[in-house]
TIRO-2110 file (N, C-alpha, C; in Angstrom, 1 decimal):
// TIRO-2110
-9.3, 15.1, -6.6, N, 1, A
-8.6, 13.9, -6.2, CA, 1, A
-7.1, 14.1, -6.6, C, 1, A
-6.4, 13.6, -5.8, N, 2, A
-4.9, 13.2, -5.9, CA, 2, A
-4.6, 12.8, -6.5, C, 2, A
-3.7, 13.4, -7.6, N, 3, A
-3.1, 11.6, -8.6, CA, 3, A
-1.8, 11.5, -8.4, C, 3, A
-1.2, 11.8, -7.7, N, 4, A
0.4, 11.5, -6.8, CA, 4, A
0.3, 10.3, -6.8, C, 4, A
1.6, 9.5, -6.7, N, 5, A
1.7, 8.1, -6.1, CA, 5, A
3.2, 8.2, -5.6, C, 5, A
3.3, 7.4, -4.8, N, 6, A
5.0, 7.0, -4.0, CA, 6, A
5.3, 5.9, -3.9, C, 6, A
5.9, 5.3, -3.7, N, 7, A
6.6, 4.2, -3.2, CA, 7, A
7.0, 4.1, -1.8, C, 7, A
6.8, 3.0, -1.6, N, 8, A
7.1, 2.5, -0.3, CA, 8, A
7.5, 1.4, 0.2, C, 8, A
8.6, 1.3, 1.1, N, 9, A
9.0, 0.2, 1.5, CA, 9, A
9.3, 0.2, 3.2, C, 9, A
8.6, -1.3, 3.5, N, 10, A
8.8, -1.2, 4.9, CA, 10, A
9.9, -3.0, 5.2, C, 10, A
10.1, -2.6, 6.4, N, 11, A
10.6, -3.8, 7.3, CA, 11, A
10.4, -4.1, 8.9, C, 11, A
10.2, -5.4, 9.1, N, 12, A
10.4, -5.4, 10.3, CA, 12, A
10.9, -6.5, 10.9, C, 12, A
10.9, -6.6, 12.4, N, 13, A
11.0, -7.9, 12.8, CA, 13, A
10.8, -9.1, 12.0, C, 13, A
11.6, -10.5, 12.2, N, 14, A
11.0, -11.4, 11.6, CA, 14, A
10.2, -12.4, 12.8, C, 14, A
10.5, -11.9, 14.2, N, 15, A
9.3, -12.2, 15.4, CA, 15, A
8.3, -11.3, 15.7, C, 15, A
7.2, -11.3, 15.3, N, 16, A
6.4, -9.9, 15.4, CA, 16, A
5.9, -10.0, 16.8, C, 16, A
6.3, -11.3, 18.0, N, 17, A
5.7, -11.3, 19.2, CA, 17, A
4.3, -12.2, 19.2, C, 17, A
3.6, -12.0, 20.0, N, 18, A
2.3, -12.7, 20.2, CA, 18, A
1.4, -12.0, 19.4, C, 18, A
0.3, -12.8, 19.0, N, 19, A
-1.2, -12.6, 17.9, CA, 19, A
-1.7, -11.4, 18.3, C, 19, A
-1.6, -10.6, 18.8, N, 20, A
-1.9, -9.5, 19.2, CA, 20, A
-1.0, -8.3, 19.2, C, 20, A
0.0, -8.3, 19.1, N, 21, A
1.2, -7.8, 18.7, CA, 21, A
0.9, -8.0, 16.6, C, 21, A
1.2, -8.9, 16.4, N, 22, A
0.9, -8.9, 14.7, CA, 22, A
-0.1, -8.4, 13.9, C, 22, A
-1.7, -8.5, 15.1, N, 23, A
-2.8, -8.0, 14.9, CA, 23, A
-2.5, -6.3, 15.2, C, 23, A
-2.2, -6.1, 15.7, N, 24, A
-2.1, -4.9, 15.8, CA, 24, A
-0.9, -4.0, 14.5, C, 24, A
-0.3, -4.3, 14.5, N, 25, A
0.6, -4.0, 13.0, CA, 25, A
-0.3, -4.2, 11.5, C, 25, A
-0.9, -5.6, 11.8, N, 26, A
-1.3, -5.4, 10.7, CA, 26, A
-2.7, -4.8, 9.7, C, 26, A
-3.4, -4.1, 11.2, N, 27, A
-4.5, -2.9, 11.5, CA, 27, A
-3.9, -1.8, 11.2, C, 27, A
-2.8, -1.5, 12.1, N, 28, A
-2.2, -0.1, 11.3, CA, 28, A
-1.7, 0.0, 9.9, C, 28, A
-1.0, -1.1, 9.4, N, 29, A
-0.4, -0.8, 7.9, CA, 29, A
-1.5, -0.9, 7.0, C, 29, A
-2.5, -1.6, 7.3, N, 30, A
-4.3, -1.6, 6.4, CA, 30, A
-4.7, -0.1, 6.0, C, 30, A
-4.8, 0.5, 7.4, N, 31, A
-5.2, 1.8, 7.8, CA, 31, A
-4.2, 2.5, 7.0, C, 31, A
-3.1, 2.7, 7.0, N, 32, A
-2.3, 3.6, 6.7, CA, 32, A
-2.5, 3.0, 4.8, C, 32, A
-2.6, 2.3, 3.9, N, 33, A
-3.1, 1.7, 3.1, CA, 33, A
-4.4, 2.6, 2.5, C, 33, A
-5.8, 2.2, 3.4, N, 34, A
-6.5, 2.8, 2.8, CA, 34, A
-6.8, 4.2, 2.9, C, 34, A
-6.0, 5.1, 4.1, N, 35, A
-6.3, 6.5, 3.9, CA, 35, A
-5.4, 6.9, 2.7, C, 35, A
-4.5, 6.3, 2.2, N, 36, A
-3.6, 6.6, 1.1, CA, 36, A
-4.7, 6.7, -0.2, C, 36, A
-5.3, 5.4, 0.1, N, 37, A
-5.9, 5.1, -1.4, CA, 37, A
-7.3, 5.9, -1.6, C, 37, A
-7.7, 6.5, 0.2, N, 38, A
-9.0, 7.3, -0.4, CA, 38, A
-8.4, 8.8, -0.7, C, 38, A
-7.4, 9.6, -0.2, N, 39, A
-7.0, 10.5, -1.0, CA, 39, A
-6.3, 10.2, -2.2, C, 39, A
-6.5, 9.3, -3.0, N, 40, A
-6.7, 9.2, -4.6, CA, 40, A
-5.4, 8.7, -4.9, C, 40, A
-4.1, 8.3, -3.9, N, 41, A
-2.9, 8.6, -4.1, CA, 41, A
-2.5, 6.5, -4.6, C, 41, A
-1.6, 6.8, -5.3, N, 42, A
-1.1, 5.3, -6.1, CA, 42, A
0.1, 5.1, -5.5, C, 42, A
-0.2, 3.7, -4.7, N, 43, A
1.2, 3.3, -3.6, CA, 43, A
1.8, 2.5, -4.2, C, 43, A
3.1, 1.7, -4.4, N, 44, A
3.4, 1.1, -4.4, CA, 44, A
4.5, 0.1, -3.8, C, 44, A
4.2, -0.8, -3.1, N, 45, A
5.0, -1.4, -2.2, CA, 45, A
6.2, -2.2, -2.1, C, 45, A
7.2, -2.1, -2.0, N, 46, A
8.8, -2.6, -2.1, CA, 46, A
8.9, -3.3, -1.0, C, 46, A
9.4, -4.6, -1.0, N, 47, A
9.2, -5.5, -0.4, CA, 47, A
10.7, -6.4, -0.4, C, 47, A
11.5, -7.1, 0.7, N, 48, A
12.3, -8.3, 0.4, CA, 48, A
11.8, -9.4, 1.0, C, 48, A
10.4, -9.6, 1.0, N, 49, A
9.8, -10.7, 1.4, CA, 49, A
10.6, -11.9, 2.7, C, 49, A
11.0, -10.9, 3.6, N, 50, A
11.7, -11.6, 5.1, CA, 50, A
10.5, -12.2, 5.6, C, 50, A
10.6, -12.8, 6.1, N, 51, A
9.9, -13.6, 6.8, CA, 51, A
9.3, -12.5, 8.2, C, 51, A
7.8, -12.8, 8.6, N, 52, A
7.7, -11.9, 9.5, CA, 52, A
6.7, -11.0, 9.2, C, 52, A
7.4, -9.4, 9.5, N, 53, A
6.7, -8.3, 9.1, CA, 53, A
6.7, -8.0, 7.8, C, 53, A
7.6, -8.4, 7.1, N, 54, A
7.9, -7.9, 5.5, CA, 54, A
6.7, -8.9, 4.7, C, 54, A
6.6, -10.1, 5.1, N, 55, A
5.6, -10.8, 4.4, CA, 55, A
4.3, -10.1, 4.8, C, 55, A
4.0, -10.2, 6.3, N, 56, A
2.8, -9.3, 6.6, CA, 56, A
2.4, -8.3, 5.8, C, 56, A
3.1, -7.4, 5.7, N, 57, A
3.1, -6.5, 4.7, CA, 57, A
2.6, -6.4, 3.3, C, 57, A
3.1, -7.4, 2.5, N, 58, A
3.1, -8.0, 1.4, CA, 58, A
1.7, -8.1, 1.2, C, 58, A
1.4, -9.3, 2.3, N, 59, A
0.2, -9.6, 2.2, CA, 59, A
-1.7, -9.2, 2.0, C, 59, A
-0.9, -7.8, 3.0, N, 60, A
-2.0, -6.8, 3.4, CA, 60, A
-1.9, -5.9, 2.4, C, 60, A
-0.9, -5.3, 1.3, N, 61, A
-0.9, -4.7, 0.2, CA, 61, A
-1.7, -5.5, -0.8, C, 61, A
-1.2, -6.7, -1.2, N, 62, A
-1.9, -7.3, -2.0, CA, 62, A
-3.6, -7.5, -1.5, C, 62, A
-4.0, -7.7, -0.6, N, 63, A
-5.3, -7.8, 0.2, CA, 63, A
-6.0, -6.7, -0.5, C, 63, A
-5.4, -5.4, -0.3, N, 64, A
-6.0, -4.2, -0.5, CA, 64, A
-5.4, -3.4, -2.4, C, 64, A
-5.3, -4.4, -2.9, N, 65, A
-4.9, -4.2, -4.2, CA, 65, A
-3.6, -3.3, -4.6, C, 65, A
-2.9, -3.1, -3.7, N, 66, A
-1.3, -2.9, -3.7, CA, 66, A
-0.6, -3.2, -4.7, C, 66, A
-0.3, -2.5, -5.6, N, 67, A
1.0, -2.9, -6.7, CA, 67, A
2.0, -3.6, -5.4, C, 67, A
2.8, -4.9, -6.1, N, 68, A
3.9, -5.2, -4.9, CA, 68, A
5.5, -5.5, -5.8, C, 68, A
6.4, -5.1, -6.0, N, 69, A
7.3, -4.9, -6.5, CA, 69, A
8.9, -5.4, -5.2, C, 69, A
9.0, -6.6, -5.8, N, 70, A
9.8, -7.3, -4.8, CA, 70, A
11.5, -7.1, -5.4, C, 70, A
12.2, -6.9, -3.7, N, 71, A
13.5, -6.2, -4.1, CA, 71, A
14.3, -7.8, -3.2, C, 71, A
14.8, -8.6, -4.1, N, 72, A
15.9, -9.5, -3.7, CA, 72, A
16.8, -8.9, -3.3, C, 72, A
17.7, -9.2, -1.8, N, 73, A
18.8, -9.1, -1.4, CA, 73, A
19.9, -9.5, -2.4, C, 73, A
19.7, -10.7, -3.0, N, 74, A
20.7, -11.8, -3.1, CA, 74, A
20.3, -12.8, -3.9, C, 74, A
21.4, -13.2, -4.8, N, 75, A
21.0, -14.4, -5.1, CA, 75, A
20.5, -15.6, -4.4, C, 75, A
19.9, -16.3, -4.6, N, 76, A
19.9, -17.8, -3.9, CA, 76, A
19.0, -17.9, -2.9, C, 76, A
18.3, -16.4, -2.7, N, 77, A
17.7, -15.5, -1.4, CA, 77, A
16.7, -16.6, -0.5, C, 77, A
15.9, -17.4, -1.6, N, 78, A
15.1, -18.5, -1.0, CA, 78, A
15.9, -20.0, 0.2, C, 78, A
17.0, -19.6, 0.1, N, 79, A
17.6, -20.8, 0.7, CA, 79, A
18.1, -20.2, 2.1, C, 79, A
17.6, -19.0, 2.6, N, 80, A
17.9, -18.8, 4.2, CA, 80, A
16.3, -18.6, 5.1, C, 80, A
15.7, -19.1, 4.0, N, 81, A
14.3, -20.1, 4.8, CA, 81, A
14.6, -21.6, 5.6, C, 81, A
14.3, -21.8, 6.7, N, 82, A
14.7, -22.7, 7.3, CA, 82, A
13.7, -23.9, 7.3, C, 82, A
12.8, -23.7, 6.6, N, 83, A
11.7, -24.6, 6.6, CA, 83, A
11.1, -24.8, 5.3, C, 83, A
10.3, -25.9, 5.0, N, 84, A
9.8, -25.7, 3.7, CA, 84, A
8.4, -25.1, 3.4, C, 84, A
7.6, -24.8, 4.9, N, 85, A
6.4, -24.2, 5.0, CA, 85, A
6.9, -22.5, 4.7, C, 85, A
7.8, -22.3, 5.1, N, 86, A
8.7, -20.9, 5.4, CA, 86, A
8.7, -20.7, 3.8, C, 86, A
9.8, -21.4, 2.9, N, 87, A
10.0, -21.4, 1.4, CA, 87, A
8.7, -21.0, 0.4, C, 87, A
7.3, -22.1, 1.0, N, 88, A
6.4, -22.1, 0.5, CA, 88, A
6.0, -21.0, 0.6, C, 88, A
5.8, -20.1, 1.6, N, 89, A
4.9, -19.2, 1.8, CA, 89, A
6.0, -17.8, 0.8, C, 89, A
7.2, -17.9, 1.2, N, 90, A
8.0, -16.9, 0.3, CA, 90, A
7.9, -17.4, -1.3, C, 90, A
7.6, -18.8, -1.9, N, 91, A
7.5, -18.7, -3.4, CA, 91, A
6.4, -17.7, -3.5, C, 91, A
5.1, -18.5, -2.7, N, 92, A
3.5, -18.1, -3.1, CA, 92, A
3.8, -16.5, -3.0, C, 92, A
4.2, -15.6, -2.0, N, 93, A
4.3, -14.2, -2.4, CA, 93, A
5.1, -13.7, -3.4, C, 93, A
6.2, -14.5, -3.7, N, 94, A
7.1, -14.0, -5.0, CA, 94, A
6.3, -14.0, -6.4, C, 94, A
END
């Protein structure tokens, strides 16, 4: 078994397009997830919690027991949410 680990960080869109479009991203970054974790390897995911793909992300690490290690742009970073469902869902992953 592998005892390597890396780091990782992704981004994307904050429109991922239609449910099938997002479904499909969020099948590949699972996949790419658990072949990591069955060759034995310790990921950890870097995150600025954008709205979108970056939260997707987030989500599906944590799903699959992902260390998540969140990288703030900016101070104040929660206040270029434009919504308070938006804010909410960026506390709950912070």
């Amino acid at each position: 078994m592998n005892t390597s680990s890396y780091h990782i960080g992704a981004s994307g869109h904050q429109h991922l397009g239609d449910q099938a479009t997002a479904d499909f991203v969020a099948q590949q970054f699972r996949q790419f997830l658990k072949t990591s974790q069955q060759r034995g390897q310790q990921v950890v995911f870097h995150s600025a919690l954008a709205k979108g793909a970056d939260q997707l992300f987030v989500r599906i690490a944590l799903e699959e027991d992902v260390p998540v290690e969140v990288v703030l742009p900016c101070t104040e970073y929660e206040t270029i949410f434009s919504s308070d469902a938006e804010r909410d869902e960026y506390a709950r992953l912070l």
